[in-house]
C-alpha angles and dihedrals in degrees: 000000000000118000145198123221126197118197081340095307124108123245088194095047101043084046115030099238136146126220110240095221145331118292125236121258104255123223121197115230129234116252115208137183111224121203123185107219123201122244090014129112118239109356132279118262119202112194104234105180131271136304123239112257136238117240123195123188125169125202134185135184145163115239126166079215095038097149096053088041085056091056097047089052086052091046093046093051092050110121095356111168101193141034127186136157122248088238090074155028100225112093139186131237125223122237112233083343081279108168124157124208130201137225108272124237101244101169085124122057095210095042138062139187125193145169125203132180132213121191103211138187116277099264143041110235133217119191112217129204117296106245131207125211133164101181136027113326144160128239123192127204112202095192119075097223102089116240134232106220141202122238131179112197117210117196141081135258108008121001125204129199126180108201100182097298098341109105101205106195120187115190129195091023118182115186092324145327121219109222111193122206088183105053092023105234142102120233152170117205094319094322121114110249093174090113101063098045127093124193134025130318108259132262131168111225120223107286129007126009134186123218127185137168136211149162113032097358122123100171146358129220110195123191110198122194117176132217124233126184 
């Protein structure tokens, strides 16, 4: 039976509920800013990333206590963070943990349908194994949306990392320094590290990507999660 699985826990499971039926593949839109130009013919369309996407999912069940059991579903979806099928590995994340849920079909004590729909982020992501290199090394990336990555730099003194044309240069490392390409900042533990980086955060591009160290760094931990329309 397909399943729904909330922060890794399943909705159909904790609850006893069926899934209506089986919810529509999403596909994230285009945005794109749009400029009249004067003596040019059409207008110009810049491509300006991709819009959240809507999620619907509707459950049913039959339950002898089926209005607190309603409650209790409202209450367990409160502030979620991520949704995936049981089909499948990949997940979505919520935007904001904004979920809506509908008013729920009661004209039978002892059964209950509801809808309920989650805005989620543009992509479905799907984490990929941590690698390890210590010397020159390529990354692909098999979906065309390009990917921020995480990277946790090991050596002493002053670390450098060379993502495709992005010189990445960390100054005053002890041990290692994290530097995130998804949340944009550079860290140690829960302390800023912004102030001793150079260069961009990093982000693999679609297909192939080169990655090289240098100076101080012994070693390279990268944490890949790619992006899916």
């Amino acid at each position: 039976m397909l399943e729904v699985l909330f922060d890794e826990v399943s909705i159909n499971s904790e609850f006893g509920i069926t899934l209506a039926e089986r919810p529509v593949l999403p596909v994230s839109g285009a945005r794109y800013i749009t400029y009249e130009v004067p003596g040019r013919n059409g207008k110009l369309s810049i491509f300006d990333g991709y819009e959240d996407v809507p999620y619907s999912l509707r459950f049913n069940y039959i339950d002898e206590n089926a209005k607190p059991t309603f409650r209790e579903i409202v209450n367990f979806l409160t502030g979620k963070k991520r949704v995936r099928l049981s089909d499948s590995d990949n997940y979505r994340l919520i935007s904001q943990s904004v979920i809506s849920i509908k008013d729920a079909n009661n004209d039978i004590a002892e059964w209950c349908d509801f809808e309920i729909e989650i805005m989620t982020e543009p992509f479905e992501y799907e984490d990929s194994a941590m690698q390890t290199t210590t010397t020159n090394t390529t990354i692909v990336n098999p979906s065309n949306i390009e990917a921020g990555v995480i990277i946790k730099v090991f050596g002493t003194g002053t670390c450098r990392v060379l993502l495709n044309e992005n010189q990445m240069i960390f100054t005053d490392v002890q041990d290692y320094i994290t530097v995130d390409g998804i949340m944009k900042k550079a860290h140690k533990d829960m302390s800023s590290r912004d102030n001793t980086m150079q260069g961009r955060y990093p982000v693999l591009k679609s297909g192939r990507n080169t990655i090289s160290v240098s100076g101080q760094t012994t070693k390279i931990e990268i944490y890949k999660r790619w992006c899916w329309r």
